[in-house]
C-alpha positions, -999 to 999 in steps of 0.1 A, spaced: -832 -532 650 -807 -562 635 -817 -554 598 -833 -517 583 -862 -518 562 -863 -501 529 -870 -462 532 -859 -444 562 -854 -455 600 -851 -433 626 -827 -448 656 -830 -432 691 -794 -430 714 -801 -426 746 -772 -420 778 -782 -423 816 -755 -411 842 -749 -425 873 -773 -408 894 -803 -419 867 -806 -389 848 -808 -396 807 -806 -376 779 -817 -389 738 -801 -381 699 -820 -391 669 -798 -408 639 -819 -420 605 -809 -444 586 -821 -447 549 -818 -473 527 -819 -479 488 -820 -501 464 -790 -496 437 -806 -496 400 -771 -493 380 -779 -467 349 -775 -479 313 -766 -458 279 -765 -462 242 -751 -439 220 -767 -428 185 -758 -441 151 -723 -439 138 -722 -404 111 -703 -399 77 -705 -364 70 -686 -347 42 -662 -316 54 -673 -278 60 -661 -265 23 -625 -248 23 -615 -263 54 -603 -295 65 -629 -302 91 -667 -307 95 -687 -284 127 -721 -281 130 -730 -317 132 -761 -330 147 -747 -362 169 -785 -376 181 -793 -388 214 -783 -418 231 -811 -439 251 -802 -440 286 -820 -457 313 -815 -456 350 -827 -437 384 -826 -404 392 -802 -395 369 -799 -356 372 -804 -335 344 -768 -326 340 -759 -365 341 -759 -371 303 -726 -357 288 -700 -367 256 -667 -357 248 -675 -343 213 -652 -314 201 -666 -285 185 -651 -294 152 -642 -328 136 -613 -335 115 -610 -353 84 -611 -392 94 -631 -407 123 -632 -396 154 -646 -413 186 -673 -397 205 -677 -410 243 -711 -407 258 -711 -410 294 -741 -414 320 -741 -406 357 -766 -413 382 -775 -392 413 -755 -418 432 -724 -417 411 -732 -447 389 -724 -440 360 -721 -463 322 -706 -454 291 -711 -458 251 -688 -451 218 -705 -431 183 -680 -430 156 -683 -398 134 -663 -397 102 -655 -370 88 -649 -382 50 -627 -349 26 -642 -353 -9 -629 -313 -18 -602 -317 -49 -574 -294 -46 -571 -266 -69 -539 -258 -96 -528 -233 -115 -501 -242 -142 -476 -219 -151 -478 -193 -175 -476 -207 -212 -440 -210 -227 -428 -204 -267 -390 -208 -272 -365 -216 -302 -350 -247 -312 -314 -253 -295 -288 -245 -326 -284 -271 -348 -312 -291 -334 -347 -295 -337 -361 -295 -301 -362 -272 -273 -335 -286 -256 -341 -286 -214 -367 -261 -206 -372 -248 -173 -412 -247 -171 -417 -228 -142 -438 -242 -111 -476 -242 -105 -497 -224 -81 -514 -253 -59 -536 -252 -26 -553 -277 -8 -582 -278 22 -561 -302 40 -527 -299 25 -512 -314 -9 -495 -343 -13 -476 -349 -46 -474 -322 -79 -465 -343 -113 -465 -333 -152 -462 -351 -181 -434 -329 -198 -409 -352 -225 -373 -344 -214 -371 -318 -245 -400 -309 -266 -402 -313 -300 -407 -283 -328 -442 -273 -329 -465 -270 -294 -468 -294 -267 -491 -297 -236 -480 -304 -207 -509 -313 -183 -496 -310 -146 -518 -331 -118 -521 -323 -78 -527 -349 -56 -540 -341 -16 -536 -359 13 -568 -376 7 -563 -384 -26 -584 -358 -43 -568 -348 -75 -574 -314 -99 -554 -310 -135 -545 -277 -154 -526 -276 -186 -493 -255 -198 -488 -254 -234 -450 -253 -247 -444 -238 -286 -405 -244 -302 -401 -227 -329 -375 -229 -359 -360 -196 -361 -327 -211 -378 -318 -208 -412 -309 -233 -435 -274 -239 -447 -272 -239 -486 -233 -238 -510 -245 -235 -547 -226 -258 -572 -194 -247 -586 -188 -215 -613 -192 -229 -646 -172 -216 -678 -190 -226 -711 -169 -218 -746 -187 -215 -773 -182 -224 -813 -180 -193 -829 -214 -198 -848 -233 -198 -810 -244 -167 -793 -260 -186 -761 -254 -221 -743 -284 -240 -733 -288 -276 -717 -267 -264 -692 -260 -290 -661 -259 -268 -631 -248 -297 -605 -262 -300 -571 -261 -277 -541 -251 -287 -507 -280 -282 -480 -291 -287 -442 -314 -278 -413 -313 -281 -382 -351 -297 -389 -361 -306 -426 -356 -290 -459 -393 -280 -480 -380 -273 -510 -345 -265 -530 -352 -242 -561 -330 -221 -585 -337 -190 -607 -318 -207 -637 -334 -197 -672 -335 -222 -702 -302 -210 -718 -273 -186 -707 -266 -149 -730 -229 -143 -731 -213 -129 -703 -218 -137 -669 -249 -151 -657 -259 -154 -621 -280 -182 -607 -298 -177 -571 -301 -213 -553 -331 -209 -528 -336 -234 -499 -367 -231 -479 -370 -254 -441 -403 -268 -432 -413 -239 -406 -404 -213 -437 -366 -201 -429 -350 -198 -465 -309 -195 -475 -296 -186 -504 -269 -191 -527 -250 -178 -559 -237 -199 -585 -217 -183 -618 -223 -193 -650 -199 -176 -676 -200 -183 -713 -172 -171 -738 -170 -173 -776 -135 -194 -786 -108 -168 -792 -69 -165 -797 -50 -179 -764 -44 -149 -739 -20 -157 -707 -14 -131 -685 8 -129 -658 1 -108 -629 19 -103 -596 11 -83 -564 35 -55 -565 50 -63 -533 49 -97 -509 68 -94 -476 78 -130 -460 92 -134 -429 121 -162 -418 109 -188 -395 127 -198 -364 147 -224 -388 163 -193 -406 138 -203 -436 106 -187 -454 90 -202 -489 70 -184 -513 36 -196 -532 22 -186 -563 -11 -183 -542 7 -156 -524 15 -138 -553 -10 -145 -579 -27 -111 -585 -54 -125 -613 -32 -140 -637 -54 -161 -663 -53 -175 -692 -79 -181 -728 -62 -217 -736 -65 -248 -713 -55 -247 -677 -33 -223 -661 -1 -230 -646 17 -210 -624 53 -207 -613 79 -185 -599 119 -178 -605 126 -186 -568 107 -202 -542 130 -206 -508 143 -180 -491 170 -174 -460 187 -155 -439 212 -140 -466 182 -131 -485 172 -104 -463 160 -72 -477 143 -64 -510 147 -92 -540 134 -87 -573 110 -122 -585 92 -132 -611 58 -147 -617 57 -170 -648 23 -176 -664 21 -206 -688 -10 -221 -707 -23 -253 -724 -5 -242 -754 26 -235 -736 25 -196 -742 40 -180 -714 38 -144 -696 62 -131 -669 55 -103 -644 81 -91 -622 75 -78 -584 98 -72 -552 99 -100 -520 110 -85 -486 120 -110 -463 125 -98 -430 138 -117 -395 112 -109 -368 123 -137 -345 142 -120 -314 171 -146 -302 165 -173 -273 188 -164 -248 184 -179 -212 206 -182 -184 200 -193 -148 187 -165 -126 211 -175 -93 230 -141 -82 267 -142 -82 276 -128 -48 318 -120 -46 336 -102 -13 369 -89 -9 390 -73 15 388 -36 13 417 -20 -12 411 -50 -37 396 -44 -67 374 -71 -83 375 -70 -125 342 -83 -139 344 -119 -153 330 -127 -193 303 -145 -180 290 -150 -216 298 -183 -216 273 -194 -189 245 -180 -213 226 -200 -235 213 -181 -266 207 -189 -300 190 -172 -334 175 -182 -361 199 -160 -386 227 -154 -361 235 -131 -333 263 -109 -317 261 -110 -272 268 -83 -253 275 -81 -216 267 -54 -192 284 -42 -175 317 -54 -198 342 -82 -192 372 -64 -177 353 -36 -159 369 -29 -122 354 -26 -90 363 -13 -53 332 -4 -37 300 -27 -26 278 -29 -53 240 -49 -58 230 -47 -94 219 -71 -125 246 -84 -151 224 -82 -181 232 -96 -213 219 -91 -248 214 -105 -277 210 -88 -308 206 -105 -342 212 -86 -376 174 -76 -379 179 -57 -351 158 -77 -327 168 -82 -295 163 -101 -264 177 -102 -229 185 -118 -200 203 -111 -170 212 -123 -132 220 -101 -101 258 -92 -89 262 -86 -54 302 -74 -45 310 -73 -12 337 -56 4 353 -60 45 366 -35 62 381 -32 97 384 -1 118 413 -10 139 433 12 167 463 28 159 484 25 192 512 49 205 529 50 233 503 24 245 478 48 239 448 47 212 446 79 193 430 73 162 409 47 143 424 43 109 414 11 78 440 -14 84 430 -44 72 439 -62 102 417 -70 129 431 -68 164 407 -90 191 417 -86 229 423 -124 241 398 -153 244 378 -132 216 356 -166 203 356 -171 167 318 -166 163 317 -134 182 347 -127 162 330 -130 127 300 -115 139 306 -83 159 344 -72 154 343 -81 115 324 -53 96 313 -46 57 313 -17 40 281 7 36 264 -7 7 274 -41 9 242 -70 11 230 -76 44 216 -111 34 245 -120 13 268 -115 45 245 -138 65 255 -170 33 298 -165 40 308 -195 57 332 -190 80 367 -211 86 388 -205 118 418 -223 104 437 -226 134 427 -199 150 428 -204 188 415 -175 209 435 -181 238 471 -183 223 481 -151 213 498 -141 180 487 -140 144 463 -160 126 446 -161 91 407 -171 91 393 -181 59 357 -171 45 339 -187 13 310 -179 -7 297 -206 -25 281 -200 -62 269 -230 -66 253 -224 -106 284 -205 -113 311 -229 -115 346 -222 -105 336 -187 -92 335 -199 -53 345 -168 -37 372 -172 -11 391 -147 12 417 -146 39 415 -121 71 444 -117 91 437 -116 130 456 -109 156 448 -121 194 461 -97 214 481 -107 246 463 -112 277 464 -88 310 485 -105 337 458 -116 367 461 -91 397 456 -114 425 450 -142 444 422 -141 473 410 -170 496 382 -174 506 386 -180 545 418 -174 560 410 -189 594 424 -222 605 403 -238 631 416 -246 665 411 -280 662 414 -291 628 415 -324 614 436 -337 585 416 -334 549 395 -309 563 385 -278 538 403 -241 550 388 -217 518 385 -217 484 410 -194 459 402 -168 434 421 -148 411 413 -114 404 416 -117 365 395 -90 346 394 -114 312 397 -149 322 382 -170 352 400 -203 348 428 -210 363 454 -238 377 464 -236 409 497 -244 425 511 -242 462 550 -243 477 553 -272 498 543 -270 530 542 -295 562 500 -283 571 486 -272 534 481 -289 500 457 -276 473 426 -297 451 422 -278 421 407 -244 437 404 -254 472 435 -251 500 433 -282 524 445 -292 559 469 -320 559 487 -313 593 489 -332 628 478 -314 661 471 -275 668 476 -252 640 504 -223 647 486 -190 657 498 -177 620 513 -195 589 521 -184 558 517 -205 525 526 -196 491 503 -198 463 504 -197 424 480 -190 399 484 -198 363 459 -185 337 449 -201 302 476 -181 288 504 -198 307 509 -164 327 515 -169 362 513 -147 395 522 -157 428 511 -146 461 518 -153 504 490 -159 520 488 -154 559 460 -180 576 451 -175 616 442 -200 640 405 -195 649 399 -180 681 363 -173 691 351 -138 676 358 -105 700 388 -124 714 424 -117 711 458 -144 706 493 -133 722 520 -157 705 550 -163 706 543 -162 748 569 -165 769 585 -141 741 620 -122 742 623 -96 713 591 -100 700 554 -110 699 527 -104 680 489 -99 692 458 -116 668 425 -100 665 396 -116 656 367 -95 643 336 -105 635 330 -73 615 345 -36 611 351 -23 645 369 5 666 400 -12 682 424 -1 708 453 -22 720 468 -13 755 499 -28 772 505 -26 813 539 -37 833 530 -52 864 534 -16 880 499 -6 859 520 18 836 512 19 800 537 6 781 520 7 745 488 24 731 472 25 693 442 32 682 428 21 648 394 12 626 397 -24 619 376 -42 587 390 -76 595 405 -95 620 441 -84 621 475 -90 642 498 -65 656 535 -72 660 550 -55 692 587 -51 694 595 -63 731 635 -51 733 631 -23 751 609 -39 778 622 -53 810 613 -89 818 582 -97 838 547 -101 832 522 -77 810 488 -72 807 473 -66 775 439 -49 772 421 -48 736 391 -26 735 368 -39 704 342 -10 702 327 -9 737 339 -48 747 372 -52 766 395 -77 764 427 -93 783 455 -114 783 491 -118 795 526 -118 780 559 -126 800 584 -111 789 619 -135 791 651 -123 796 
């Protein structure tokens, strides 16, 4: 039909085929009417949390209400967790339908942490008072044991910055992350364990008339006191009156937390009596002189109980300064005088002794001296460049002494002492290096080196540079300073390595804190004469056939074992001139077969060697050059090599006889002269065998 009714419908499909047979398929068709489902959730819940934990289980959510059609049994569900955490937490209740329709609703559950957290303070703390205070000073209380369900958020005390002396409480507070809060309390005790400080009054001498036999009324004066806290009480033993004699009174102070100091006072009464002064001395005071040469004497060093019945007692002595001519024993006296100018005199010994060792310093620079060997060097009096000084004079020595000779390296300190007349002594000293050269030279005879003896003259073969010279043919002797050799400056003063002859170098060491000891010395040197070259070579000696003017024939070269610069000079010549080292072609036309130029070479010590030189025409390599042809007396054959070969040169007369034969090893391209006078005129045939190539060529012979 158009339109289904609600419920099912059953439809029938039926196919027919062309010949009218059919065949049928059911299909249903249901159809619903869609009810969408509906769902509230249950009441909001505050619950308080599971105890020792941070979280809340166990907690009875309700049932939503929930409406709808065939909702399944499975089709009401929520998203609750199995525990809930402190704060609120949204639970989402969902409803599905056996069609898939499904609604949703929202509980809130709170979970709300009213646990307080728990602390422990720390362990109880009694300390002393800081000295000379009255409070703890800063105390390090320790740190409290805390714990929380859900975690703590901030620990606090109450503790003053120092605690005063008795016992404080110190209440420490723990707040959680919910705000919960739990207090426990630490009690801190200072006590006073210091003393008080207590000086009793002054002595006190009483004289009595002579009718009294005790004093009484007696004014004792005040003692001095202090605490670090506060003073109780200040109390003396004192009776009403004092007996003759001595009499001791015990000052008592007492603090406030009980510490007590005492303190003696003297109290002496005498009857009036005749005046008694008496003078006495120690039997012996030893002073010593001061870095000014000076020492004074008290009567408080000598006074060994002197007193005196009448008035005050004064004190003097018979001599008060001492110096440096006062050394040793002296004989003093100590004079006692009272009110009533009586006077007493005792008599005792003063040492004065000089324990101040002399200032000597001196600047610690070595002095570093050389000399040639078979000087002698004679030590200087250096005593002049130290600074010293005593308080009661001194005598300097030097070590080793002024005058004292040398001819061998040394490396050792120059010391120097002073001593003063006590004995003391100080010292100083700098280091002394000597140097001393040596040369082993050659001893020639006959041309011949036989021996090497000490000469003191250094012999250098020519063009010897100065450095090298100073470095490797100028030698020390054993023992002299390595490092010290290493400061000598070198002066070549003229010396010119490639002029022979004699020369004097200079040397210098300076000392620069030791002024006007530079040391300075002269070597004589002697450049010897230079070898004479031993030849002249060029490299090409081949001229080719057709040659043009300027062109390049070879390069020279002298053979010189010690030098490799030299001028170059040639004879004139109509085909050759020479650029510095290189021999140029400056003829016209063919070059002769063979020419001969003469060449000179002249070294950097003006010595100078000459030389012929025979250059070729180039012919091709393997090939042979018969000039002068047509030739009467005689001719000469050229062969060019290209490399060491076997050669033999053959001659024929126009018969076939051989005229001439020779057979040689050849490193070079050479020429052979034939002497033609005993030869009749006519033609020749030359044949040149070059290892296994032959060669030809003609020569007529002229009348």
């Amino acid at each position: 039909p158009s339109e289904f009714p609600l419920g099912q419908n059953t439809v029938i499909w039926t196919i027919i085929d062309g010949s009218g047979n059919s065949a049928t398929a059911e299909q249903i068709v249901n159809v619903t009417r869609e009810v969408l489902p509906t769902i509230t959730a249950p009441a909001d819940i505050t619950v308080d949390n599971d105890e020792g934990t941070c979280q809340a289980t166990g907690i009875d959510l309700g049932t939503p209400e929930v409406t709808g059609e065939d909702i399944p049994e499975n089709g009401i569900s929520n998203n609750a967790p199995e525990s809930f955490p402190v704060g609120t937490t949204v639970v989402t209740w969902t409803v599905i339908d056996g069609n898939g329709n499904q609604s949703t609703a929202f509980q809130n559950v709170t979970v709300v942490d009213n646990e307080a957290p728990s602390i422990t303070a720390p362990a109880n703390i009694s300390t002393n008072t800081v000295p000379s205070g009255c409070d703890s000073g800063e105390i390090d209380l320790g740190e409290p044991v805390t714990s929380d369900n859900c975690g703590v958020d901030k620990i606090s005390n109450d503790a003053p910055l120092v605690f005063p002396l008795g016992t404080t409480v110190v209440t420490w507070t723990v707040i959680d992350v919910n705000g919960n809060e739990a207090t426990s309390e630490q009690t801190v005790t200072v006590v006073d364990n210091e003393a008080p400080l207590i000086t009793a009054p002054a002595n006190i001498n009483i004289q009595l008339g002579p009718e009294e036999e005790f004093a009484a009324d007696v004014e004792l004066g005040q003692p001095t006191v202090s605490d670090n806290c506060s003073i109780a009480s200040v109390t003396n033993d004192a009776p009403n009156s004092f007996a003759l004699g001595i009499n001791t009174v015990i000052w008592t102070v007492i603090d406030e937390s009980g510490n007590m100091a005492t303190a003696e006072q003297l109290v002496v009464v005498k009857k009036e009596e005749a005046c008694v002064v008496t003078a006495k001395a120690k039997a012996t005071i030893t002073l010593k002189i001061n870095s000014l040469g000076e020492a004074k004497l008290t009567t408080a060093m000598v006074d060994d109980g002197s007193f005196a019945t009448c008035g005050p007692l004064r004190l003097d002595l018979s001599k008060f300064d001492f110096s440096c001519d006062d050394l040793g024993e002296n004989m003093v006296k100590l004079i006692a005088t009272d009110a009533e100018d009586n006077i007493d005199e005792a008599e005792f010994k003063v040492i004065v002794l000089d324990e101040e060792r002399p200032k000597i310093k001196i600047k610690k620079a070595a002095f570093v001296w050389m000399m040639r060997a078979g000087d002698t060097f004679t030590m200087p009096d250096f005593r002049g460049r130290v600074e010293a000084s005593d308080n009661c004079g001194f005598e300097l020595i030097q070590h080793p002494a002024p005058g004292t000779q040398y001819r061998k390296p040394v490396n050792f300190f120059v010391e120097f002492e002073a001593k003063d007349l006590s004995g003391n002594i100080s010292k100083e000293r700098f280091r002394f290096i000597l140097l001393v050269s040596k040369n082993k030279g050659p001893v020639r005879k006959n041309n011949k080196e036989i021996e090497f003896v000490d000469s003191g003259l250094w012999s250098v073969p020519w063009n010897t540079p100065f450095n090298w010279l100073v470095k490797e043919e100028i030698s020390f002797e054993e023992g002299s300073d390595p490092e010290a050799i290493r400061q000598i400056k070198w002066n070549p003063l003229g010396y010119d390595p490639l002029i022979p002859g004699f020369y004097q170098i200079g040397a210098t060491l300076l000392n620069e804190s030791f002024n006007g000891f530079d040391a300075e010395m002269s070597l004589p040197v002697i450049v010897e004469s230079k070898p004479l070259p031993e030849d002249i070579l060029i490299s090409r000696n081949l001229v080719p056939d057709k040659v043009h003017s300027g062109e390049t024939i070879g390069s020279l070269k002298t053979i010189d074992p010690v030098d490799n610069v030299h001028i170059y000079t040639i004879d004139d010549h109509p085909n050759f001139h020479i650029d510095k080292d290189v021999l140029i072609w400056k003829g016209n036309g063919q070059p002769d077969a063979v020419m001969k130029v003469n060449v000179h070479s002249t070294d950097r010590a003006g010595q100078t060697i000459s030389r012929e030189l025979t250059l070729y025409r180039e012919v091709d390599p393997n090939s042979i050059l018969v000039y002068p042809n047509p030739a009467k007396q005689e001719t000469n054959i050229l062969v060019q090599l290209s490399g060491e070969s076997d050669v033999t040169i053959r001659v024929f007369d126009a018969a076939g006889r051989s005229v001439y034969e020779e057979h040689s090893h050849q490193s070079e391209t050479f020429v052979r002269n034939l002497d033609l006078r005993e030869l009749s005129s006519g033609m020749y045939h030359i044949v040149v065998q070059i290892d296994k190539r032959v060669l030809t060529g003609r020569l007529v012979k002229g009348l």
